[in-house]
N, C-alpha and C positions, 0 to 999 in steps of 0.2 A: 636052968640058968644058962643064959650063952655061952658058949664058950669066948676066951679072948682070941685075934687075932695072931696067926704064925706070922711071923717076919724071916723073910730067907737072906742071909746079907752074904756078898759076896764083893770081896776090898784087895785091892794091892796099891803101893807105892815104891816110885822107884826113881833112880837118877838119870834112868835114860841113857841114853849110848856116848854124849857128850860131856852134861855136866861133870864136874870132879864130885860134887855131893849135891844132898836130896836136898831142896828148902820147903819143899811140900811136906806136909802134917796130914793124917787123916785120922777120925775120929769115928768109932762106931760104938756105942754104946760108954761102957768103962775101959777100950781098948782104945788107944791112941799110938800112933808111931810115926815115925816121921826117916827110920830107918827104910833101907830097899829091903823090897820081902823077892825072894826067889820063885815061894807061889803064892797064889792070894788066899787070904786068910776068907774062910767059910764060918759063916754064927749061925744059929738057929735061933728065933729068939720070941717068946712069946708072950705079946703086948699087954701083958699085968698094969707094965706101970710105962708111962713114955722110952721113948730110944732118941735118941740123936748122932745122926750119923752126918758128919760135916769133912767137906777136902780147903784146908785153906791152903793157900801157897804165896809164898813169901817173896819178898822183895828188899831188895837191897844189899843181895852179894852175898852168899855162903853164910857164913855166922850168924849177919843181920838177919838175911833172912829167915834165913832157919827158926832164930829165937821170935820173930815174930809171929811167923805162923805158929809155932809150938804155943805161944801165949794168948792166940786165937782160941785153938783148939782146947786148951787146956781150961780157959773159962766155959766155954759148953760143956766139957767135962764134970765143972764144978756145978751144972745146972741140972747135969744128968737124971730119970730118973722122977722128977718133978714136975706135975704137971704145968704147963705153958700156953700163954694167949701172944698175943703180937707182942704186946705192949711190953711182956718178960722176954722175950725175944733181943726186941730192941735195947733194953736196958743191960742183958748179956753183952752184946756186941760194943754198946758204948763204953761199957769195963775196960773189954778187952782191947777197944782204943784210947783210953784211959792209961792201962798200963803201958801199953806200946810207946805210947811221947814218954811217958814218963822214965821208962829205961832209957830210951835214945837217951833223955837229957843228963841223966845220970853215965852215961858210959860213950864218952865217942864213937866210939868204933861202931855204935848203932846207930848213927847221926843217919835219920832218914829214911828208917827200916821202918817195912810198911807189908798186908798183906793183904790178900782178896779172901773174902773165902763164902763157897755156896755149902746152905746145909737145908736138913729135914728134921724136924720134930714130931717123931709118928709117935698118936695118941691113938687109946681108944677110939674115941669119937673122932677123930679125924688127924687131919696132919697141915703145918705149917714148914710152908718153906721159905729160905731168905736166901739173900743174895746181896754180897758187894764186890764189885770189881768185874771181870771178866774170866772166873770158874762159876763153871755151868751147871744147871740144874736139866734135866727132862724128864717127860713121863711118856713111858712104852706101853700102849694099848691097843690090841685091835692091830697087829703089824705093822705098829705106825709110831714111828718119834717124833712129839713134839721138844720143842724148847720152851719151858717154865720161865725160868730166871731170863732177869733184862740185863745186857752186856751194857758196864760202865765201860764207855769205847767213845771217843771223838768220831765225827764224820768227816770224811770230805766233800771235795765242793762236788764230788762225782754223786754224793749220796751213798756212798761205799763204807760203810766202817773200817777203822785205821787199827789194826793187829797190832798187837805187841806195844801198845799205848793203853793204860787205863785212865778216866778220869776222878773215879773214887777208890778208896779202897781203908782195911784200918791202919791209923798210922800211914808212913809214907810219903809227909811232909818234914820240914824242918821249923816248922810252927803248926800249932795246935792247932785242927780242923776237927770240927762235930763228923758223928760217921751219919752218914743217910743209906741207911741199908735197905732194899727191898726185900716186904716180906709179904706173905701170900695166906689166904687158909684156902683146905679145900678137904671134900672127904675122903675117907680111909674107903677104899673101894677092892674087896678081892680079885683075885689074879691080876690089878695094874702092877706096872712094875717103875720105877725110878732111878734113872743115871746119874748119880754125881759124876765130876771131872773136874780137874785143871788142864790150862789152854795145852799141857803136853800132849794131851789128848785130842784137842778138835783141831788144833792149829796142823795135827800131823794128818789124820782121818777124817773125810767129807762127810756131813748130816747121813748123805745117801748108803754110805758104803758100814757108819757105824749102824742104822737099819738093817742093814743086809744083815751082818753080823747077829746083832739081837733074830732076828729072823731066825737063822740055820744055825744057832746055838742055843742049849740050854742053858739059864742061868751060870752054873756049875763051869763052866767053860768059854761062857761069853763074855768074862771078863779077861781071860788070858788072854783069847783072841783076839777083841779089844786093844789088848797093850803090845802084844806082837805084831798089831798093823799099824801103830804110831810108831814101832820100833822101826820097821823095815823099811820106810823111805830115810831113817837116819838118828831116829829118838830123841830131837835135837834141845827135847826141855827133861825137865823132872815130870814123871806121869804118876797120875794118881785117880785112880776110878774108884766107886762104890755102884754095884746095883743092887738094891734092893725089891724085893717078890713078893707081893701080901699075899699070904696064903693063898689060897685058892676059890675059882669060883670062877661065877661069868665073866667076861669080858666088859669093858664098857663099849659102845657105841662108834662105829668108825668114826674117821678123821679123815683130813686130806690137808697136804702141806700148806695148802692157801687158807689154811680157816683164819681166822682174825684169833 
Protein backbone atom coordinates (compact mmCIF):
# COMPACT_ATOMS: atom_id res chain seq x y z
CA UNK A 1 0.00 0.00 0.00
CA UNK A 2 1.55 3.58 -0.65
CA UNK A 3 2.14 5.30 1.80
CA UNK A 4 0.32 8.99 2.12
CA UNK A 5 2.10 11.98 1.58
CA UNK A 6 4.35 14.14 4.45
CA UNK A 7 3.22 17.65 4.57
CA UNK A 8 6.02 20.05 6.29
CA UNK A 9 4.16 23.32 7.30
CA UNK A 10 5.87 25.96 8.55
CA UNK A 11 3.41 29.54 9.50
CA UNK A 12 3.83 32.79 11.47
CA UNK A 13 1.57 35.90 11.86
CA UNK A 14 2.32 39.10 13.14
CA UNK A 15 1.41 42.91 13.38
CA UNK A 16 4.60 44.02 12.00
CA UNK A 17 6.54 46.96 13.46
CA UNK A 18 3.78 49.58 12.76
CA UNK A 19 0.36 48.20 13.02
CA UNK A 20 -1.26 48.57 16.74
CA UNK A 21 -2.82 44.91 15.95
CA UNK A 22 -2.81 41.85 13.76
CA UNK A 23 -6.01 41.79 11.17
CA UNK A 24 -4.36 38.82 9.36
CA UNK A 25 -5.80 35.17 10.28
CA UNK A 26 -3.85 32.22 9.17
CA UNK A 27 -5.12 28.81 8.96
CA UNK A 28 -3.33 25.57 8.83
CA UNK A 29 -5.13 22.58 9.18
CA UNK A 30 -7.35 22.69 12.75
CA UNK A 31 -4.95 25.64 13.84
CA UNK A 32 -6.10 29.05 13.30
CA UNK A 33 -4.72 32.39 14.93
CA UNK A 34 -4.80 35.60 13.99
CA UNK A 35 -2.67 36.48 17.23
CA UNK A 36 1.33 37.55 16.62
CA UNK A 37 3.37 34.45 17.18
CA UNK A 38 7.14 35.29 18.50
CA UNK A 39 8.19 32.04 16.40
CA UNK A 40 6.57 30.17 13.67
CA UNK A 41 4.61 27.47 14.39
CA UNK A 42 6.16 24.03 12.67
CA UNK A 43 3.30 20.83 11.80
CA UNK A 44 4.10 17.79 10.54
CA UNK A 45 1.27 16.38 8.92
CA UNK A 46 0.49 13.51 7.03
CA UNK A 47 -2.00 13.64 4.00
CA UNK A 48 -4.64 10.77 5.33
CA UNK A 49 -7.20 13.06 4.88
CA UNK A 50 -7.08 16.91 3.12
CA UNK A 51 -5.27 19.97 4.98
CA UNK A 52 -6.02 23.58 4.34
CA UNK A 53 -3.90 25.89 4.94
CA UNK A 54 -5.24 29.67 4.09
CA UNK A 55 -3.48 33.53 5.05
CA UNK A 56 -6.77 35.87 4.77
CA UNK A 57 -6.15 39.49 5.86
CA UNK A 58 -8.58 41.85 6.68
CA UNK A 59 -9.82 45.03 5.80
CA UNK A 60 -11.50 47.58 7.27
CA UNK A 61 -9.60 49.00 10.32
CA UNK A 62 -8.54 46.86 13.47
CA UNK A 63 -11.76 45.08 14.73
CA UNK A 64 -13.52 45.19 11.30
CA UNK A 65 -10.81 43.71 10.12
CA UNK A 66 -9.78 41.38 12.30
CA UNK A 67 -13.39 39.70 12.55
CA UNK A 68 -13.49 39.37 8.90
CA UNK A 69 -10.65 37.73 8.22
CA UNK A 70 -11.20 35.63 11.36
CA UNK A 71 -14.76 34.68 9.61
CA UNK A 72 -12.87 33.74 6.35
CA UNK A 73 -10.67 31.45 8.02
CA UNK A 74 -12.95 30.16 10.29
CA UNK A 75 -15.32 28.66 7.49
CA UNK A 76 -12.37 26.74 5.80
CA UNK A 77 -11.97 25.58 9.07
CA UNK A 78 -15.43 24.45 9.20
CA UNK A 79 -14.39 22.54 5.76
CA UNK A 80 -11.47 21.09 7.17
CA UNK A 81 -10.53 17.57 6.70
CA UNK A 82 -13.11 16.84 3.74
CA UNK A 83 -12.36 16.07 0.81
CA UNK A 84 -12.88 19.10 -2.10
CA UNK A 85 -13.30 19.89 -5.77
CA UNK A 86 -13.56 23.70 -7.09
CA UNK A 87 -17.00 23.76 -6.91
CA UNK A 88 -16.67 23.04 -2.72
CA UNK A 89 -14.21 25.59 -2.75
CA UNK A 90 -16.19 28.20 -4.26
CA UNK A 91 -19.25 27.57 -2.20
CA UNK A 92 -16.85 27.84 1.16
CA UNK A 93 -15.91 31.23 0.26
CA UNK A 94 -19.42 32.39 -0.88
CA UNK A 95 -20.37 31.58 3.01
CA UNK A 96 -17.85 33.07 4.23
CA UNK A 97 -18.86 36.32 2.15
CA UNK A 98 -22.37 35.50 3.13
CA UNK A 99 -21.51 35.91 6.61
CA UNK A 100 -19.28 38.91 6.27
CA UNK A 101 -22.38 41.49 4.94
CA UNK A 102 -24.33 39.89 7.04
CA UNK A 103 -22.46 41.07 10.28
CA UNK A 104 -21.56 44.44 8.88
CA UNK A 105 -25.25 44.83 8.62
CA UNK A 106 -26.09 43.61 11.83
CA UNK A 107 -23.31 45.76 13.74
CA UNK A 108 -22.02 49.24 12.59
CA UNK A 109 -19.01 49.32 13.50
CA UNK A 110 -18.39 46.60 10.76
CA UNK A 111 -19.96 48.69 8.11
CA UNK A 112 -17.63 47.79 5.21
CA UNK A 113 -15.35 45.17 6.63
CA UNK A 114 -13.92 43.07 3.88
CA UNK A 115 -11.11 40.55 3.48
CA UNK A 116 -8.67 38.88 0.92
CA UNK A 117 -7.55 35.69 1.36
CA UNK A 118 -5.24 33.04 -0.66
CA UNK A 119 -5.25 29.33 0.37
CA UNK A 120 -4.51 25.55 -0.55
CA UNK A 121 -6.41 22.36 -0.30
CA UNK A 122 -3.70 19.69 -0.34
CA UNK A 123 -5.41 16.15 -1.13
CA UNK A 124 -4.24 13.02 -1.72
CA UNK A 125 -4.52 13.22 -5.31
CA UNK A 126 -3.73 16.52 -5.77
CA UNK A 127 -4.13 20.13 -4.53
CA UNK A 128 -6.38 23.20 -5.33
CA UNK A 129 -5.54 26.55 -4.86
CA UNK A 130 -7.69 29.84 -4.56
CA UNK A 131 -7.41 33.22 -4.36
CA UNK A 132 -9.37 36.65 -3.80
CA UNK A 133 -7.76 39.92 -3.41
CA UNK A 134 -4.13 40.57 -3.44
CA UNK A 135 -2.62 37.76 -0.72
CA UNK A 136 -0.55 35.54 -2.76
CA UNK A 137 -0.09 32.20 -3.57
CA UNK A 138 3.55 30.54 -5.21
CA UNK A 139 5.02 27.41 -5.95
CA UNK A 140 9.07 26.90 -5.25
CA UNK A 141 10.66 24.39 -7.48
CA UNK A 142 13.78 23.78 -9.05
CA UNK A 143 15.32 27.21 -7.28
CA UNK A 144 12.66 28.95 -8.87
CA UNK A 145 9.40 31.02 -7.44
CA UNK A 146 6.67 31.18 -9.41
CA UNK A 147 3.55 33.23 -8.71
CA UNK A 148 0.18 30.96 -8.74
CA UNK A 149 -2.52 33.14 -7.58
CA UNK A 150 -3.82 36.27 -9.83
CA UNK A 151 -3.64 39.81 -7.95
CA UNK A 152 -7.23 41.53 -7.77
CA UNK A 153 -5.21 44.90 -8.31
CA UNK A 154 -6.45 47.86 -10.88
CA UNK A 155 -3.92 48.90 -13.43
CA UNK A 156 -2.78 52.00 -14.65
CA UNK A 157 -2.53 53.75 -17.73
CA UNK A 158 1.44 52.84 -17.43
CA UNK A 159 0.31 49.07 -17.49
CA UNK A 160 1.79 48.95 -13.82
CA UNK A 161 -0.47 47.45 -11.18
CA UNK A 162 -1.69 49.95 -8.54
CA UNK A 163 -0.56 48.48 -4.66
CA UNK A 164 -2.33 48.90 -1.90
CA UNK A 165 -5.70 49.03 -3.99
CA UNK A 166 -7.81 45.68 -4.42
CA UNK A 167 -10.55 45.27 -6.72
CA UNK A 168 -12.21 42.07 -5.36
CA UNK A 169 -12.10 40.59 -2.06
CA UNK A 170 -14.94 38.91 0.64
CA UNK A 171 -17.01 41.35 1.86
CA UNK A 172 -15.66 45.04 1.69
CA UNK A 173 -18.50 46.75 0.16
CA UNK A 174 -21.30 48.44 1.86
CA UNK A 175 -23.78 46.50 -0.38
CA UNK A 176 -23.90 42.84 -1.20
CA UNK A 177 -21.31 41.75 -4.04
CA UNK A 178 -21.18 37.94 -5.18
CA UNK A 179 -17.37 36.83 -4.38
CA UNK A 180 -15.48 35.73 -7.78
CA UNK A 181 -12.60 33.98 -6.35
CA UNK A 182 -9.85 32.23 -8.35
CA UNK A 183 -9.34 28.83 -7.93
CA UNK A 184 -6.87 26.44 -9.67
CA UNK A 185 -6.19 22.38 -9.37
CA UNK A 186 -2.95 20.98 -10.06
CA UNK A 187 -0.91 17.85 -8.75
CA UNK A 188 0.35 16.84 -5.44
CA UNK A 189 4.10 16.58 -6.70
CA UNK A 190 7.04 15.63 -4.05
CA UNK A 191 9.71 17.99 -2.79
CA UNK A 192 7.59 21.19 -4.46
CA UNK A 193 7.13 23.57 -2.11
CA UNK A 194 4.32 26.44 -1.68
CA UNK A 195 4.38 30.24 -0.19
CA UNK A 196 1.33 31.64 1.20
CA UNK A 197 1.55 35.49 2.00
CA UNK A 198 -0.21 38.75 2.79
CA UNK A 199 0.85 41.91 0.92
CA UNK A 200 2.88 42.56 4.49
CA UNK A 201 5.08 40.23 2.83
CA UNK A 202 5.57 41.17 -0.92
CA UNK A 203 4.84 44.72 -0.63
CA UNK A 204 8.11 44.78 1.89
CA UNK A 205 10.34 41.89 -0.13
CA UNK A 206 11.09 41.74 -3.99
CA UNK A 207 10.01 38.28 -6.08
CA UNK A 208 13.95 38.20 -6.53
CA UNK A 209 15.30 38.57 -2.88
CA UNK A 210 12.15 36.20 -1.42
CA UNK A 211 14.02 33.39 -4.05
CA UNK A 212 17.24 34.14 -2.60
CA UNK A 213 15.86 33.35 0.65
CA UNK A 214 14.01 30.13 -0.18
CA UNK A 215 17.23 29.33 -1.90
CA UNK A 216 19.99 29.47 1.30
CA UNK A 217 17.29 28.44 3.81
CA UNK A 218 15.89 25.45 4.87
CA UNK A 219 12.32 25.22 5.20
CA UNK A 220 12.66 25.20 9.09
CA UNK A 221 14.13 28.91 8.93
CA UNK A 222 13.02 30.20 5.65
CA UNK A 223 10.10 31.40 7.05
CA UNK A 224 11.68 33.61 9.79
CA UNK A 225 13.98 34.94 7.38
CA UNK A 226 11.32 35.59 5.25
CA UNK A 227 9.51 37.87 7.98
CA UNK A 228 12.74 39.42 9.34
CA UNK A 229 13.39 41.01 5.73
CA UNK A 230 9.73 42.45 5.51
CA UNK A 231 10.51 43.56 9.01
CA UNK A 232 13.84 45.45 8.32
CA UNK A 233 12.97 48.09 5.68
CA UNK A 234 10.14 48.89 8.38
CA UNK A 235 7.22 46.13 8.70
CA UNK A 236 4.89 48.54 7.61
CA UNK A 237 1.68 46.07 7.37
CA UNK A 238 0.59 42.82 9.50
CA UNK A 239 2.82 39.79 8.02
CA UNK A 240 1.57 36.43 7.55
CA UNK A 241 3.47 33.54 5.74
CA UNK A 242 2.80 29.80 5.33
CA UNK A 243 5.27 27.44 3.38
CA UNK A 244 4.61 24.34 2.85
CA UNK A 245 7.07 21.00 1.85
CA UNK A 246 5.48 17.80 0.16
CA UNK A 247 7.56 15.35 1.35
CA UNK A 248 10.19 14.41 -0.49
CA UNK A 249 11.28 13.40 -3.75
CA UNK A 250 12.54 14.73 -7.23
CA UNK A 251 12.26 17.99 -8.14
CA UNK A 252 9.86 19.02 -10.95
CA UNK A 253 11.35 20.45 -14.07
CA UNK A 254 13.10 24.04 -14.22
CA UNK A 255 11.38 27.32 -14.76
CA UNK A 256 12.31 30.70 -15.72
CA UNK A 257 10.72 33.97 -14.70
CA UNK A 258 9.33 34.58 -18.27
CA UNK A 259 7.30 31.40 -18.61
CA UNK A 260 3.70 32.23 -19.39
Amino acid sequence: MTKPPVLDVVAITHQGAVRESNEDTVLVGAWLSGHSLEEPLVVNHVLAKPLICAVADGIGGHAAGAEASRRVASNLLGAAGRAMGEEDVEAVLDQANTEIYAAADANPAYAGMGSTVAGIVFQPDGLIWFNVGDSRIFRYRNDFLRQLSIDDVPVGLDGEPRTGVITRSLGGSFEYNPVVAHVETEPLVAGWQYLLCSDGLTDMVDLNEMERILQTHPPATAVRALFEAAMAPGGRDNISIILVSIGSGERGQGEHHDDA
